[in-house]
Legacy VTK file of the C-alpha trace (Angstrom):
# vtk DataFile Version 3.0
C-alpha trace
ASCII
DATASET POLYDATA
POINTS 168 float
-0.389 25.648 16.098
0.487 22.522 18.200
-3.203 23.122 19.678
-4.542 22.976 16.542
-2.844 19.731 15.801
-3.811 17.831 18.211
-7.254 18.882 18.198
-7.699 18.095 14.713
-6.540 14.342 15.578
-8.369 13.812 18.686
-11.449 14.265 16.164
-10.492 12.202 13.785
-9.582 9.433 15.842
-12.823 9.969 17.823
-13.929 10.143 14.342
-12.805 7.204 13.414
-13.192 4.980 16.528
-17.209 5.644 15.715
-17.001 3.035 12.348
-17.764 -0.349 12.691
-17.045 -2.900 10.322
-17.249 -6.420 9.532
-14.337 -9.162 8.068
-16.320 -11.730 6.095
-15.421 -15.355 6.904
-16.509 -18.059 4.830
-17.583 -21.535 5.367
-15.091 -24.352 3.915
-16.408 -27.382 2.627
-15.115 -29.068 5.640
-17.518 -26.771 8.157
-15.050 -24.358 9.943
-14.685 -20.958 9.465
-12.060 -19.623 7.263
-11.275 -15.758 6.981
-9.926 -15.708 3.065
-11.283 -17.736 0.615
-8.660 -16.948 -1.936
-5.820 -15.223 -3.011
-7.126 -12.245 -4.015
-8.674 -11.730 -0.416
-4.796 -12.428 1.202
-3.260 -9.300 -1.003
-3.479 -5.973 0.111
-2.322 -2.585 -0.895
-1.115 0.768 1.406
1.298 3.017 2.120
1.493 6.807 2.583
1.664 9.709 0.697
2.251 13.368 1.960
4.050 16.705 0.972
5.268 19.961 3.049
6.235 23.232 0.985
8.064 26.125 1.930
11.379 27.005 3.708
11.254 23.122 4.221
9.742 21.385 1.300
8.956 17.042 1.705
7.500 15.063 -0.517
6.957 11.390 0.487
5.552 8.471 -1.792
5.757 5.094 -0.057
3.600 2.454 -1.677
3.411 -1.117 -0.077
1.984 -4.187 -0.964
1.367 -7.109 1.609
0.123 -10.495 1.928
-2.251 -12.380 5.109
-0.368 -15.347 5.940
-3.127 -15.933 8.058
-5.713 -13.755 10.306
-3.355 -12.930 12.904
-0.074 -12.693 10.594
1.070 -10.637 7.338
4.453 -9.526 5.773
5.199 -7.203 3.096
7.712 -4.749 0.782
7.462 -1.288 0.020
9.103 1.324 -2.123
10.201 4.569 -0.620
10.687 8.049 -2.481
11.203 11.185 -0.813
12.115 14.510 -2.135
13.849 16.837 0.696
14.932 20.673 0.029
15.594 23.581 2.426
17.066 26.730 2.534
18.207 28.430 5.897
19.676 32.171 4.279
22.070 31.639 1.593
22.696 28.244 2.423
19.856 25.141 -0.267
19.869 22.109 -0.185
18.426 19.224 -1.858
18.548 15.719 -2.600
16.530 12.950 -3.406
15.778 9.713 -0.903
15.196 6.204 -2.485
15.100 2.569 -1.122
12.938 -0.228 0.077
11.586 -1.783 3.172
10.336 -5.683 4.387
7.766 -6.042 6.974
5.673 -8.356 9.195
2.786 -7.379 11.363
1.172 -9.612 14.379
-2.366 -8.799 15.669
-2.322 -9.263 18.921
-5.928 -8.074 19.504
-8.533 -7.678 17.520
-7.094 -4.157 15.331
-3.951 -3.509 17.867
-0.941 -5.190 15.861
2.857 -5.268 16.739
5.340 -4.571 13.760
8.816 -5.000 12.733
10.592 -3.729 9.862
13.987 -3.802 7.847
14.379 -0.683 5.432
17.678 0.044 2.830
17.351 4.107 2.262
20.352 5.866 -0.693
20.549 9.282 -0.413
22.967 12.223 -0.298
22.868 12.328 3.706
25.639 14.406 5.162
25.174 17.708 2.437
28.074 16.757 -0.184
27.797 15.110 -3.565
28.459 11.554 -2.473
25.162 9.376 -2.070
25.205 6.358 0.277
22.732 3.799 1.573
21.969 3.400 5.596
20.220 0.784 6.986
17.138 1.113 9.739
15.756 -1.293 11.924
12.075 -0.381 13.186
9.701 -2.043 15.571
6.802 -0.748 17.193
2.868 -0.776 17.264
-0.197 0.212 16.037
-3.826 -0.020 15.423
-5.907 -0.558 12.225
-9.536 0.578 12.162
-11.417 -0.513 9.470
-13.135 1.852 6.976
-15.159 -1.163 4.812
-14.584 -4.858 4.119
-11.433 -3.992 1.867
-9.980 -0.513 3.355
-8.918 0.320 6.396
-7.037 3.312 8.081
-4.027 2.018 9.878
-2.067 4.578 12.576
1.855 3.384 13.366
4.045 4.320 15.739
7.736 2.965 15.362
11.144 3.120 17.010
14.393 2.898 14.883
16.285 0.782 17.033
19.723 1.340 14.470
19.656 5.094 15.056
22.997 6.011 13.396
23.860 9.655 12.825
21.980 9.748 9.030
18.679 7.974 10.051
16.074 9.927 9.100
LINES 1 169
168 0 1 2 3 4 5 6 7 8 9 10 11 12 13 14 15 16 17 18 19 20 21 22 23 24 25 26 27 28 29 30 31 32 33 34 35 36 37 38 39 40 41 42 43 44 45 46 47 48 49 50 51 52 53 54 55 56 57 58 59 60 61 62 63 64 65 66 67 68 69 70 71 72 73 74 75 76 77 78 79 80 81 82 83 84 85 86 87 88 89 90 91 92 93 94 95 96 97 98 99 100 101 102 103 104 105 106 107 108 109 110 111 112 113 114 115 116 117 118 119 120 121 122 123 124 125 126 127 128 129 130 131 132 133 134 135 136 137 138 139 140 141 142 143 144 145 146 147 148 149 150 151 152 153 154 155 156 157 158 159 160 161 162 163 164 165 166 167
């Protein structure tokens, strides 16, 4: 199984890495070059989306919406949702995960970025009735390979640098 895994995503990041695409820049009245020309080209949408069923059953919706601050520099908030149940004999659980997260990103070069993040996650975390929230801290890397002039796939790797007993 772990085979096929990584098989299946050294092709699609060999995939992937074949794509080339282009950023428009526009000219500004005064000459230079200038990489948005308006809002509109500043806002961008992402996230992730994903489910596991069976013994162990996820469901993850995490929708985020940033903003360029400039070419090298955005920030952001996200929403997270995440249904968890599994059962292990006679023993279920379930519970549902909620919060939200803030985030800035850094290109360091060309499509390899550095990113931090602050995320507030409620959920029933130590199997009783009583819900609480638990903060994470997360900072890492990763690299965005554009798919067209307005979509890209993005691959993150992050380390949760609060790691309490409940992080996820």
């Amino acid at each position: 199984m772990k085979f096929k895994l990584i098989l299946l995503l050294i092709i699609s990041v060999n995939f992937f890495s074949q794509l080339q695409a282009q950023e428009k820049k526009h000219d500004n009245q005064k000459g230079g070059n200038k990489l948005f020309e308006n809002i509109r080209d500043r806002i961008f949408f992402g996230g992730n989306i994903g489910a596991q069923f069976g013994n162990y059953t996820f469901v993850d919706f995490s929708p985020l919406l940033g903003y360029r601050i400039s070419d090298k520099v955005s920030a952001g908030l996200g929403v997270t949702y995440n249904f968890l149940q599994f059962r292990y004999g006679n023993f279920r659980y379930k519970t549902d995960i909620y919060g939200g997260r803030i985030f800035g990103r850094y290109f360091v070069w060309d499509n390899l970025f550095v990113h931090g993040e602050y995320e507030i996650l409620n959920g029933q975390w130590d199997y009783t009735t009583k819900r609480f929230n638990i903060e994470n801290l997360l900072g890492g890397g990763g690299y965005r390979q554009m798919i067209s002039d307005r979509a890209a796939m993005t691959i993150l790797v992050l380390w949760n640098f609060s790691q309490n007993n409940y992080s996820p």
